[in-house]
Wavefront OBJ file of the C-alpha trace (Angstrom):
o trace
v 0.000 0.000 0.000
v 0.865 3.503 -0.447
v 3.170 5.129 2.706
v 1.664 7.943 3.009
v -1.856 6.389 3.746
v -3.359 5.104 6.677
v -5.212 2.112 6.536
v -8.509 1.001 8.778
v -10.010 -2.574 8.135
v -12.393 -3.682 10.440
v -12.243 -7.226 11.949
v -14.832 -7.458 14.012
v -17.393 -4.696 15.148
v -19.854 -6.684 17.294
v -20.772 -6.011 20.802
v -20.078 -8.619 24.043
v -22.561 -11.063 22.100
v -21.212 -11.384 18.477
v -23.416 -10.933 15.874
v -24.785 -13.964 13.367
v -21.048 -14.351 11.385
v -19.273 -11.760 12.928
v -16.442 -11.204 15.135
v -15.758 -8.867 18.353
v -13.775 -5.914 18.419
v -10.739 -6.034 16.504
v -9.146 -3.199 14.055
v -6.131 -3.540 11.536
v -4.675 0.230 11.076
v -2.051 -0.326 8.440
v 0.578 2.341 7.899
v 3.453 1.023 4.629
v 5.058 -1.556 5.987
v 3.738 -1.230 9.889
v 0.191 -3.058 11.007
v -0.865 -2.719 13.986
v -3.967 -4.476 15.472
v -6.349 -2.947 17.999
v -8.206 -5.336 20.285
v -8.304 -9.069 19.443
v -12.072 -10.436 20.113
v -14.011 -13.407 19.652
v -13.630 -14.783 15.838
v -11.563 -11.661 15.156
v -8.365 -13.746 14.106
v -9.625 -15.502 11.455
v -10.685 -12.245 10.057
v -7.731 -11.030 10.153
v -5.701 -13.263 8.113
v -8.373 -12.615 5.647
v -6.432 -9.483 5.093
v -2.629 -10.066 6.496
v -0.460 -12.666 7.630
v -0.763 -13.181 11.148
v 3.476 -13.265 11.286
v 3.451 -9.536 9.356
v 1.433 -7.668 12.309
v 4.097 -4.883 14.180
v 1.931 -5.166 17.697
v -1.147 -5.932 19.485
v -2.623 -3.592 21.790
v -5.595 -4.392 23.941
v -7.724 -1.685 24.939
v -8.913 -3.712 28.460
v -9.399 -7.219 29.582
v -13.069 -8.053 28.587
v -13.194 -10.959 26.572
v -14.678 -9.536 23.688
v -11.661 -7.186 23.172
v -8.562 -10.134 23.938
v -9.854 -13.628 24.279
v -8.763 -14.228 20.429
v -5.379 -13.888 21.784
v -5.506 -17.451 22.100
v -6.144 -19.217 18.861
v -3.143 -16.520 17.788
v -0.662 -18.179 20.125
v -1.620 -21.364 18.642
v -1.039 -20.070 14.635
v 1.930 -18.556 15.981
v 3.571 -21.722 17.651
v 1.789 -24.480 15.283
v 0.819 -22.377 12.153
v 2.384 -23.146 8.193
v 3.823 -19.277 9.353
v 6.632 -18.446 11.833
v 8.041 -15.150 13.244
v 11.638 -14.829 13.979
v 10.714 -13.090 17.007
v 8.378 -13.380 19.747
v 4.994 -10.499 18.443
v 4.536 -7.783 20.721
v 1.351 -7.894 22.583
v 0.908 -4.096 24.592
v -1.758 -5.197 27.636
v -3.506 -2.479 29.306
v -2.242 -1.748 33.408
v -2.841 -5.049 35.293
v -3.696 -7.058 32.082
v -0.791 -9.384 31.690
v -1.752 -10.696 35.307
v -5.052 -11.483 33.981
v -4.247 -13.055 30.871
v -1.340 -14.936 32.795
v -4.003 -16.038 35.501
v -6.786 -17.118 32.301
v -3.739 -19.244 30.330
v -2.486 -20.971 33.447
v -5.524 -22.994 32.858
v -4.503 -24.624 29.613
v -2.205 -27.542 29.569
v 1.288 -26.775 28.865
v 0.977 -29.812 25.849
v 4.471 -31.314 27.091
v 7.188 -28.644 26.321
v 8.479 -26.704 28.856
v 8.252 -23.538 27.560
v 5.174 -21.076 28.737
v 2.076 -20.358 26.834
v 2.530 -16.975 26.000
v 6.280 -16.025 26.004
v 6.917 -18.849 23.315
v 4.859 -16.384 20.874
v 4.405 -13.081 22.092
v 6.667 -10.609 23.634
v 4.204 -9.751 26.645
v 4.498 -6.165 27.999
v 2.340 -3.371 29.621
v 1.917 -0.150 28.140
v 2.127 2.867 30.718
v -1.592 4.921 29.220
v 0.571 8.250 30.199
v 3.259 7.664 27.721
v 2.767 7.057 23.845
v 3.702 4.014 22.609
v 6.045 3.782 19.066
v 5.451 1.260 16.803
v 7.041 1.577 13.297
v 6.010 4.693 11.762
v 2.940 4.689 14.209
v 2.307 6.375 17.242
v 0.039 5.406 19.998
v -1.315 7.388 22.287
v -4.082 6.517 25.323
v -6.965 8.346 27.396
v -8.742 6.040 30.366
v -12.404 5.885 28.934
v -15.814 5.902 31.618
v -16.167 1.978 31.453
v -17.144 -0.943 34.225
v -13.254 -1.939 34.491
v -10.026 0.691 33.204
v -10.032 0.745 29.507
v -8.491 2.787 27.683
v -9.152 5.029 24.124
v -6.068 4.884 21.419
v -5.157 7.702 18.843
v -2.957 5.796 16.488
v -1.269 9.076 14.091
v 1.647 8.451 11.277
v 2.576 11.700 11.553
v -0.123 13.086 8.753
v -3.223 11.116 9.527
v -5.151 10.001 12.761
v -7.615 7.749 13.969
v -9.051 7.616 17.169
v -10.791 4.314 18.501
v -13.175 5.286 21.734
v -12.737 1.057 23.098
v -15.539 0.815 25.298
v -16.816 3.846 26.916
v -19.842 6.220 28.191
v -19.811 9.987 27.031
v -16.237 11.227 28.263
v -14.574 14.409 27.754
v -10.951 12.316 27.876
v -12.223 10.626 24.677
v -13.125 14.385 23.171
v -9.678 15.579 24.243
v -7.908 12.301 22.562
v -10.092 12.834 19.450
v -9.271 16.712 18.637
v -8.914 17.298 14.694
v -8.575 13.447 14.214
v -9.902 11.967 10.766
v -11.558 9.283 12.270
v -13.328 8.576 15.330
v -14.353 4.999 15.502
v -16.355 5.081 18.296
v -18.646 2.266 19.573
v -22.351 2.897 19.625
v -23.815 -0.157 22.228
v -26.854 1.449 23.435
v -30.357 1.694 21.293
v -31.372 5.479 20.728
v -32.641 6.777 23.756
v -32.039 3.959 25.551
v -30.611 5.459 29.422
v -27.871 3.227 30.999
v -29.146 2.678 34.396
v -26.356 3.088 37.411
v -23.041 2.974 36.680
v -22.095 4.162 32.784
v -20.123 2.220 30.548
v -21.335 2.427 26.960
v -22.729 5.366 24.405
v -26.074 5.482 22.189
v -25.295 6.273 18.997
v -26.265 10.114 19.289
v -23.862 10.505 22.658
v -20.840 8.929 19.552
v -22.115 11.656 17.718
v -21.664 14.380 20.195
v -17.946 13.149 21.045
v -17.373 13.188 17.078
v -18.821 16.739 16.918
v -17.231 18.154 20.442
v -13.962 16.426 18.897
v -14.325 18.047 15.100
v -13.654 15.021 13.512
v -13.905 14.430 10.029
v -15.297 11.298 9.926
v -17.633 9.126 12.406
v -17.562 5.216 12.079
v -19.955 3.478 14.678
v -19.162 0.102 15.724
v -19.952 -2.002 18.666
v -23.358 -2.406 18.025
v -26.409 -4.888 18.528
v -27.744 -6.159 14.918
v -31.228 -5.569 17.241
v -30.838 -2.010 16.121
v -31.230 -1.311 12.418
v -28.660 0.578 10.554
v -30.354 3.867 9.441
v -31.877 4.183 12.949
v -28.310 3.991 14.277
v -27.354 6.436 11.409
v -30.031 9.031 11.934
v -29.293 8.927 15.826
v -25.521 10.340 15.420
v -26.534 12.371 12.882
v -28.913 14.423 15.417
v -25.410 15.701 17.044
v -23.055 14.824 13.974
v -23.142 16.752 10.130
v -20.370 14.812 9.144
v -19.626 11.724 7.355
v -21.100 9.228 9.684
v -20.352 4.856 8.252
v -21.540 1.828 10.563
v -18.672 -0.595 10.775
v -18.832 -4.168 9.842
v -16.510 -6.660 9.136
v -13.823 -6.364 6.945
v -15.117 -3.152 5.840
v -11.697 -0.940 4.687
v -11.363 2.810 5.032
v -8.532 5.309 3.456
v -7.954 7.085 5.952
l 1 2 3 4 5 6 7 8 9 10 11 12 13 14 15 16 17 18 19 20 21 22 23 24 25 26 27 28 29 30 31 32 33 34 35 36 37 38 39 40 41 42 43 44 45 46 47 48 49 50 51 52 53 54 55 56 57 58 59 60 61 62 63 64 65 66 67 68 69 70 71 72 73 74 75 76 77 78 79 80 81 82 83 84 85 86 87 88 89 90 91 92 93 94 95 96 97 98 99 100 101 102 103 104 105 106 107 108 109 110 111 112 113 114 115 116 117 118 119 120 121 122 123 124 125 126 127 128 129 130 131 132 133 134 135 136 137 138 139 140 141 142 143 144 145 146 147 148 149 150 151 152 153 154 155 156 157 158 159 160 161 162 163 164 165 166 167 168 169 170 171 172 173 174 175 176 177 178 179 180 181 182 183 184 185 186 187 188 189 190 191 192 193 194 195 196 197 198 199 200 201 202 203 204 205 206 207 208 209 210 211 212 213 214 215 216 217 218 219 220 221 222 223 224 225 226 227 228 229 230 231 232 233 234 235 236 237 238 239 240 241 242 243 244 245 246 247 248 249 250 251 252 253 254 255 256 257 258 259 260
């Protein structure tokens, strides 16, 4: 592809429940030579090597340790240690604060399939990103915001120096995510909760219209809602963002491709 663009395919756009033939959160942002992959849910691997080869990724970073965002992290070890493809080095895998202890804690389960070596650290080069510090990655730069979610997750503004995009993760209306998102291209922003539907106690997810006042607030260019319920049709999800958003507004689905 060409170096100067920036690349979003989507790998999986469905909420906690996936969607009839779709995946969980997941997003390839491809910059020349550097891809980087955001989140890793359920099915999301096998849509992804519908569009690389799981040994040419640069990273994976995990936005926070629901399943729907990292459990595909698993069926990667095992393409990465048994696959027709090898790396010559361990893939980075960036884990939110306290995430590697969770992961850790899930894999101890499995059985260690009689070689000594552990589950993880045979195929990925585990570390935790600090959310105050950007992360480099290639040509790619990473940077966080904590989002207003059940458990600390965190927002990502991935920039090659030209271009950014700006992936909300899992979040209620949050002036960090506004901040994060000012004068990006893109704000992929998840959209869980029907139109006027109102989140009872604690807040953890956005309607579509509350994406489209964090694209607005933000001046984005673009809006692209993911993270939603098939339950809600597509032009009711559209006209809800548009009632705070007069820009471009695209409902993600799988292996949908953006130039960004």
């Amino acid at each position: 592809m060409n170096g100067a663009a920036l690349r979003l395919t989507v790998l999986g756009a469905s909420p906690a429940v996936p969607n009839p033939g779709r995946a969980c959160s997941s997003y390839l942002v491809e910059s020349g030579e550097h891809r980087l992959v955001l989140d890793l849910g359920t099915g999301a691997f096998a849509n992804l090597r519908c569009h690389a080869s799981y040994t040419a990724i640069s990273a994976v970073v995990i936005s926070h340790m629901h399943a729907d965002h990292f459990i595909d992290v698993v069926p990667y070890r095992y393409a990465l240690k048994y696959g027709d493809e090898r790396r010559a080095e361990p893939l980075p895998l960036l884990l939110p604060p306290d995430g590697e202890r969770l992961l850790r804690a899930m894999v101890s389960a499995f059985a260690r399939e009689g070689d000594a070596g552990d589950f993880l650290d045979e195929s990925f080069a585990v570390q935790t990103y600090d959310p105050a510090r950007p992360q480099r990655i290639g040509n790619l730069e990473v940077r966080f915001a904590l989002t207003c979610h059940y458990i600390p997750a965190y927002a990502m503004r991935v920039s090659d120096g030209h271009r950014a995009l700006v992936f909300s993760a899992d979040t209620a209306p949050a002036p960090e995510i506004v901040a994060l998102a000012k004068g990006a291209d893109v704000l992929l922003c998840e959209a869980t909760l029907e139109p006027g539907c109102v989140e009872q106690g604690e807040r953890g997810h956005s309607t579509p219209a509350e994406a489209g006042a964090m694209a607005r607030d933000a001046g984005v260019s673009r809006l692209v809602l993911t993270h939603y319920p098939l339950s809600i049709e597509g032009e009711a999800i559209r006209a809800d963002a548009a009632r705070a958003f007069a820009g471009e507004i695209i409902l993600a689905h799988d292996h949908l491709t953006l130039e960004i």
